[in-house]
C-alpha positions as YAML, in Angstrom:
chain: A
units: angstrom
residues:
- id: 1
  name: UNK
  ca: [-54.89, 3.52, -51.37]
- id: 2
  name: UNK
  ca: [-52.54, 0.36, -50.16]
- id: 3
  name: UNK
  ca: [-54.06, -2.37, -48.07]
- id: 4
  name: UNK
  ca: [-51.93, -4.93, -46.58]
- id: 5
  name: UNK
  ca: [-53.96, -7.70, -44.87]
- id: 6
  name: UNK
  ca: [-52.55, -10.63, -43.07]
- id: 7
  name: UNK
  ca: [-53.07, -13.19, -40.84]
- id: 8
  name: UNK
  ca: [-50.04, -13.06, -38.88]
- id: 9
  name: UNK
  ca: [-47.18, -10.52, -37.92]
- id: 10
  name: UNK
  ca: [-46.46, -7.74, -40.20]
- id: 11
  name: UNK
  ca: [-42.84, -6.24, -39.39]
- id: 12
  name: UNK
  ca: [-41.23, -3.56, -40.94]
- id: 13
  name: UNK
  ca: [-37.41, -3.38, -40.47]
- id: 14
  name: UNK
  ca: [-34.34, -0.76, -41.77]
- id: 15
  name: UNK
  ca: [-31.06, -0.05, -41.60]
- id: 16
  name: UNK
  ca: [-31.95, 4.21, -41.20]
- id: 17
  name: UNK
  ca: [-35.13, 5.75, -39.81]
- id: 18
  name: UNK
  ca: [-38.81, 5.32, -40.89]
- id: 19
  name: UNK
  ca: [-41.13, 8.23, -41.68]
- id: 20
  name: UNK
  ca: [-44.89, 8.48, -41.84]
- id: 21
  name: UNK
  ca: [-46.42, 11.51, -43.87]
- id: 22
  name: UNK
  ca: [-50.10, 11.47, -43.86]
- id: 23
  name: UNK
  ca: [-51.93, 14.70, -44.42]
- id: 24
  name: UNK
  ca: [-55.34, 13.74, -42.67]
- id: 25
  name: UNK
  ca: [-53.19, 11.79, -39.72]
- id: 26
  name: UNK
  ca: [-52.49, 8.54, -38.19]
- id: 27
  name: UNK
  ca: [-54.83, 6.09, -36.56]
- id: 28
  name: UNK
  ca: [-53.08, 2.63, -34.45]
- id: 29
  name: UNK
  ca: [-56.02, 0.40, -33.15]
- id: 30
  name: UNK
  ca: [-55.00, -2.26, -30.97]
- id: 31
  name: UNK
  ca: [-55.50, -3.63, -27.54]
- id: 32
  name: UNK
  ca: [-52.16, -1.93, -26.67]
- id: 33
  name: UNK
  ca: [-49.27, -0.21, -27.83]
- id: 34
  name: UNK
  ca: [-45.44, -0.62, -27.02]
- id: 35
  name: UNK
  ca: [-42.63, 1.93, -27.80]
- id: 36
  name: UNK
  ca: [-39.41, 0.78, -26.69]
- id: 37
  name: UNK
  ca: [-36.55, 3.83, -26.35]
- id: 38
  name: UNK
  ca: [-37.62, 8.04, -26.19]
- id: 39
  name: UNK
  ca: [-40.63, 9.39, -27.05]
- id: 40
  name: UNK
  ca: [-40.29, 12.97, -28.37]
- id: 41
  name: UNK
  ca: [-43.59, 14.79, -28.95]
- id: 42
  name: UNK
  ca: [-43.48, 17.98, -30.74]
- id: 43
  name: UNK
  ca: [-47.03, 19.22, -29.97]
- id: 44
  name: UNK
  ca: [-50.28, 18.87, -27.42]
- id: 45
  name: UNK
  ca: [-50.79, 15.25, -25.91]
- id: 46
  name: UNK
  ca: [-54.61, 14.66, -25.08]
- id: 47
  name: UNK
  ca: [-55.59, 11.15, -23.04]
- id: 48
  name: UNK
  ca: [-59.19, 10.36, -22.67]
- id: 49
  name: UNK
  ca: [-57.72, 7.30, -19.66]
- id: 50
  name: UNK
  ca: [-55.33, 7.57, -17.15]
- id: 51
  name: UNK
  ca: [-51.69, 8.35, -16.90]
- id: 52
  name: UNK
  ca: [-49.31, 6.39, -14.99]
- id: 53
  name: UNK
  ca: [-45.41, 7.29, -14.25]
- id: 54
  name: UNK
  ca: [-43.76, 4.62, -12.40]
- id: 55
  name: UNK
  ca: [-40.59, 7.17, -11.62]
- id: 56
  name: UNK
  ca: [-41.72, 10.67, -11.70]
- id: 57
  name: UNK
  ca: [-43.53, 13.39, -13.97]
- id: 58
  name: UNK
  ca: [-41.66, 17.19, -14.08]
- id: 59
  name: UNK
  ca: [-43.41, 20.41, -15.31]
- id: 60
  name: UNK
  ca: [-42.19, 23.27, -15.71]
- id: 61
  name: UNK
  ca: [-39.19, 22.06, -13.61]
- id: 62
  name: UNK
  ca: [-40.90, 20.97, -10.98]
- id: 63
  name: UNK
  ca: [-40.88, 17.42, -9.54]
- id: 64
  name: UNK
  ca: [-44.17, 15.66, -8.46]
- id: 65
  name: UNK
  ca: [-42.85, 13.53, -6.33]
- id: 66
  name: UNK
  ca: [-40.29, 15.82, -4.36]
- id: 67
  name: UNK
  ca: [-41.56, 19.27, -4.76]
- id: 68
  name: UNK
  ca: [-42.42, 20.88, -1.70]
- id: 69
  name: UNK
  ca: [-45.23, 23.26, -0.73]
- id: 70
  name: UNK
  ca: [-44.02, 26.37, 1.42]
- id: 71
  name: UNK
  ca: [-46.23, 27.66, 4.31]
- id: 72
  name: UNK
  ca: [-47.90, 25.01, 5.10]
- id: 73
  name: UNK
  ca: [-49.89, 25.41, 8.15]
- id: 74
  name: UNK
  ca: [-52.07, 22.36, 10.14]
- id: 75
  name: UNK
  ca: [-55.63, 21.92, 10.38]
- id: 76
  name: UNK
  ca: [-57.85, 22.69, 7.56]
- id: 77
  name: UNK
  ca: [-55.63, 25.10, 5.75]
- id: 78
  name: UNK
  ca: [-54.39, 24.64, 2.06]
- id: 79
  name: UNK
  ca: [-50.93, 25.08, 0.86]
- id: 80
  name: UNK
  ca: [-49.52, 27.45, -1.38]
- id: 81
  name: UNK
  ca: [-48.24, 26.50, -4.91]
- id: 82
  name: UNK
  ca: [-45.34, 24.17, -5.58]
- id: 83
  name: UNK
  ca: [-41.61, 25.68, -4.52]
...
């Protein structure tokens, strides 16, 4: 095992990429994260909290914010799926 302990900023900087192989995975504890640029994610994404998009989420091709629900009828019906 490697330890590095310190007291104040610990910055890692390169000219190429960095990788991280750890068989038994990755743990990051702090009050919050930052990730500036993309985020590619080549698997399942769990969140115990909440998710917030300030511009817009898409699945499956569909837009939240400007989908639109066919059939919709007033009163107490519900609609039908996303169009």
């Amino acid at each position: 095992a490697v330890t590095i302990a310190s007291s104040g900023t610990v910055e890692v900087t390169a000219s190429g990429g960095v990788t991280v192989n750890a068989e038994d995975g990755v743990t990051v504890n702090a009050d919050t994260t930052t990730i500036n640029g993309d985020l590619q994610v080549n698997g399942d994404i769990r969140a115990t909290g909440t998710a917030t998009i300030d511009t817009d989420v898409i699945g499956g091709g569909v837009s939240l914010k400007t989908h639109l629900h066919p059939g919709v009828e007033s009163g107490s019906s519900v609609t039908g799926p996303p169009a």
